[in-house]
N, C-alpha and C positions, 0 to 999 in steps of 0.2 A: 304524525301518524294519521291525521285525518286527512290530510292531501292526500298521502298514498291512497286509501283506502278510497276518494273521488276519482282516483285515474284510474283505479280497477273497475269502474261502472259507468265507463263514458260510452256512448252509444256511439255504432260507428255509422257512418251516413250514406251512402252510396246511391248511385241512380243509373239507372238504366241509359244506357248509349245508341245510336242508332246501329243499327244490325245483332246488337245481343243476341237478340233472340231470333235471328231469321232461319236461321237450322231446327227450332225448335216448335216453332208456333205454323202450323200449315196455311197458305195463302189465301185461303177462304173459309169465312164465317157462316155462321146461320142466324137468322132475323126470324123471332115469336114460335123458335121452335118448343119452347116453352112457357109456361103459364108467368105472369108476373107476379111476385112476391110484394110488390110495393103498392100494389094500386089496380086500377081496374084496365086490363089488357087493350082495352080500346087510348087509353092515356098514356099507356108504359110500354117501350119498345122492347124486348129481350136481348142480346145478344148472346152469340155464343162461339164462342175462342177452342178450337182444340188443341192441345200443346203435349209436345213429348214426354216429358216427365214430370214430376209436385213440384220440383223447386225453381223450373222457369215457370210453371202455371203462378205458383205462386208469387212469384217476382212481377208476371203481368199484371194481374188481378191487384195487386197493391199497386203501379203504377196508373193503372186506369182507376182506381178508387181516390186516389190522393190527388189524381195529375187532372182530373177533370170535374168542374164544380157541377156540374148539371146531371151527373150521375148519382143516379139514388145509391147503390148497393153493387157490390160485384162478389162471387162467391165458387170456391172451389169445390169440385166435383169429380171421384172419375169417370170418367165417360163411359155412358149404358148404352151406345149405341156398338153398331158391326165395327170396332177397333182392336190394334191392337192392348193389350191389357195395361199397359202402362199409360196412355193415354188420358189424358184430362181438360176438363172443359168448364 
């Protein structure tokens, strides 16, 4: 009984492949279009990703958070600039 109940709560792992996301994420970012949450804007670079819909935003945002140690923080948004509404950044 306790094994079964260990297979129902096994994490499933997956990772992002090259081009996943190439439909989804538009070919150019924006650099300090935002303030830095981490530190003082003259030390911390911003970035900023805009992407089709939450669940590939989401899937980048967790690959660049995990996938690179030199990144402070990365964080979802939808996008408040001229987009359309499903857009996020």
């Amino acid at each position: 009984m306790r094994q079964q109940h260990q297979q129902q709560h096994q994490q499933l792992n997956e990772g992002l492949r090259a081009e996943d996301l190439k439909e989804m994420v538009k070919e150019t970012f924006k650099v300090d279009t935002y303030a830095s949450k981490m530190g003082e804007d003259k030390d911390v670079c911003v970035l900023t990703f805009e992407v089709k819909d939450r669940s590939p935003a989401k899937d980048l945002m967790e690959f660049v958070e995990k996938g690179f140690s030199f990144v402070l923080d990365s964080d979802l948004a939808r996008a408040r600039m001229k987009m359309e509404p499903t857009m996020y950044s």
